[in-house]
Each structure stands twice: as C-alpha cells, then as structure tokens.
C-alpha positions as CSV (number, residue, x, y, z in Angstrom):
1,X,0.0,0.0,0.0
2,X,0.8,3.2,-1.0
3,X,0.6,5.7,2.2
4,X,1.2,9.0,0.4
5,X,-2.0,7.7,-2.2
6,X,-4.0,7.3,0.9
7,X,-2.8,10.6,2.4
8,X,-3.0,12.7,-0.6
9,X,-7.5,10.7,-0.8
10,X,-8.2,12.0,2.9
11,X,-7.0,15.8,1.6
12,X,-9.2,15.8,-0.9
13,X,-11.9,14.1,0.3
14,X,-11.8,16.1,3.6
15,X,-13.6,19.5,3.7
16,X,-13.8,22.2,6.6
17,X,-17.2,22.8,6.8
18,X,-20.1,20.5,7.9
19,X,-22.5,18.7,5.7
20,X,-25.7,20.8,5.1
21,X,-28.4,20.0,7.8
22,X,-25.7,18.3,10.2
23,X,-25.7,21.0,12.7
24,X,-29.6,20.9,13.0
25,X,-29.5,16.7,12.7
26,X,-27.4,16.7,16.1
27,X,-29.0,19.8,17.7
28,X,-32.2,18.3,17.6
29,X,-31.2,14.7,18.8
30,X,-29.4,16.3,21.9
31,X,-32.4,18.5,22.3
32,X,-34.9,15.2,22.1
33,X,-32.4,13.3,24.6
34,X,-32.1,16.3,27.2
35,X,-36.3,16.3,27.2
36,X,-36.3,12.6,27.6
37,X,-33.8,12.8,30.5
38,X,-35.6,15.7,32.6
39,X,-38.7,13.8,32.5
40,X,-37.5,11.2,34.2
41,X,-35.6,13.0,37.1
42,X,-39.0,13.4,38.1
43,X,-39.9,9.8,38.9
44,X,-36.9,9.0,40.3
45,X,-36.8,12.0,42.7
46,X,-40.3,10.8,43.7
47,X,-38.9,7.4,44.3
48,X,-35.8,8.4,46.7
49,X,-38.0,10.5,48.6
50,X,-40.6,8.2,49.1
51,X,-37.8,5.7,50.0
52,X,-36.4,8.5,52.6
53,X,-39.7,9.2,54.0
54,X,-40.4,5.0,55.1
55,X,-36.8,5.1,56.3
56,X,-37.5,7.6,58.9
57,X,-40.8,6.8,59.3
58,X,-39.5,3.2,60.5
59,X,-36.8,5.1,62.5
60,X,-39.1,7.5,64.5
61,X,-41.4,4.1,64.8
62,X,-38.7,2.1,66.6
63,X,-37.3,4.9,68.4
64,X,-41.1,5.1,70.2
65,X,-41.5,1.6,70.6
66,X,-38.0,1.6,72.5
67,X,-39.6,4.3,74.5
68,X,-42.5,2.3,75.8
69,X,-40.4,-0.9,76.0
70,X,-37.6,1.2,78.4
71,X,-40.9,3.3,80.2
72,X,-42.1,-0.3,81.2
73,X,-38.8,-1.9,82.4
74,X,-38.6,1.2,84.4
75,X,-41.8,1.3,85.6
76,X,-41.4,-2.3,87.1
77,X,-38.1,-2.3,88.5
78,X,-38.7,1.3,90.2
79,X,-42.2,-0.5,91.8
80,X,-43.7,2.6,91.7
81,X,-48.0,3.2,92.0
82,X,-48.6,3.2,88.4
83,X,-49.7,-0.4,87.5
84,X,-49.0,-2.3,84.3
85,X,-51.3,-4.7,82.9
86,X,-52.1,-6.6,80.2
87,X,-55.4,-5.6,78.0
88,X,-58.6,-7.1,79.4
89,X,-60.6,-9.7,77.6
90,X,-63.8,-10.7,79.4
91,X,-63.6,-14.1,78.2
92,X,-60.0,-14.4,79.8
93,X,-60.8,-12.6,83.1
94,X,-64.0,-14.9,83.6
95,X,-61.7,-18.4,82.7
96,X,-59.2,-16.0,85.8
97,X,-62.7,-16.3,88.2
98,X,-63.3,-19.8,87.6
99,X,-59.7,-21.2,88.1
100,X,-59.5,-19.1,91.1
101,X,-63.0,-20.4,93.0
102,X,-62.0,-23.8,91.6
103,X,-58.6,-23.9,93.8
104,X,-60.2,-22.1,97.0
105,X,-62.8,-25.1,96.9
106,X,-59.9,-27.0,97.5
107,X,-58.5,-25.2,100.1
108,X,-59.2,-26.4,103.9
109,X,-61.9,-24.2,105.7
110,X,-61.7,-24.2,109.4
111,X,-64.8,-23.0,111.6
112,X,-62.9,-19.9,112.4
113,X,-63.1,-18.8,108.6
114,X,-66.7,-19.6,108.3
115,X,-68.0,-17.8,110.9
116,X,-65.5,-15.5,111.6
117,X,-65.0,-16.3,115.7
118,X,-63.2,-18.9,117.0
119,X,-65.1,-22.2,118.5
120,X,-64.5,-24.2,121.8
C-alpha cells in the first residue's frame, strides 16, 4: 500500500465545513435526549423520597416503641404506683374467676373462717 496515495485521498476528500443540515440533525437529537432525561428526574426524585420518608418513618417508629419498651422496664423495677397490665378480655378474666374459685374449693376451711369467731 501506497501511504502518500492514501494521504494525498483523505486531503481531498476532507472539507472544513459540515454537511448541510448536520448542525440541526445533532441539535435536535441532543435536544430530544435532554427532554427525555428531565422527564424522568422526576420519577426517580419521587422514588428516593418516598424511599427517605419510610426510612425515617420506621426510624421515629422504633425509636417510640424503644420508649415504651424502656418506660415499662422502668416502671417495674422502680415498683412505683402506676400499675402495668395486660389488655382485658372478658372471656380471659371470667376463665381467671373460675380457676381461682376452683382452687379455694380446695382449700381447707376451718370454723374460724366460716363464721369468723373462734369455737371451743
């Protein structure tokens, strides 16, 4: 191969100036990709957002549930008036009654008990 052909082709063949229509070919395809791109920044600034929003919801969540958790150690160990209980179910409380009369039946009653004075 010749390289001075092939040099002396590619001065010819190249020309200073753009094609006609080039320039407003590439304008407009940047133009069409920059819309395309700020349509969806939108979306995905929704998304984080919405993805920062459950992360501190789930923060603040845990954070409170700590505080009760903490609030009812301290309640117990300090003994103090306030009373801690579980929620009341009526079913649960009248199963409580039964077991309870159930076991006193068993207990010993001496005549002192019944009537309250003692007997010679």
């Amino acid at each position: 191969m010749n390289d001075n052909r092939i040099e002396e082709i590619l001065k010819e063949s190249w020309s200073p100036h753009p094609p006609d229509g080039m320039k407003e070919r590439i304008l407009r395809r940047s133009r069409e990709e920059i819309a395309h791109k700020r349509t969806w920044v939108f979306p995905v600034a929704n998304w984080k957002s919405a993805l920062t929003t459950a992360a501190v919801l789930v923060i603040v969540f845990t954070n409170v549930s700590d505080y009760q958790c903490q609030k009812r150690i301290a309640a117990m160990m300090d003994g103090s008036k306030s009373r801690l209980t579980a929620p009341l179910n009526a079913d649960s409380l009248l199963a409580q009654r039964r077991e309870m009369e159930e076991l006193f039946a068993w207990l010993p009653v001496s005549e002192k008990d019944q009537k309250g004075v003692d007997l010679p």
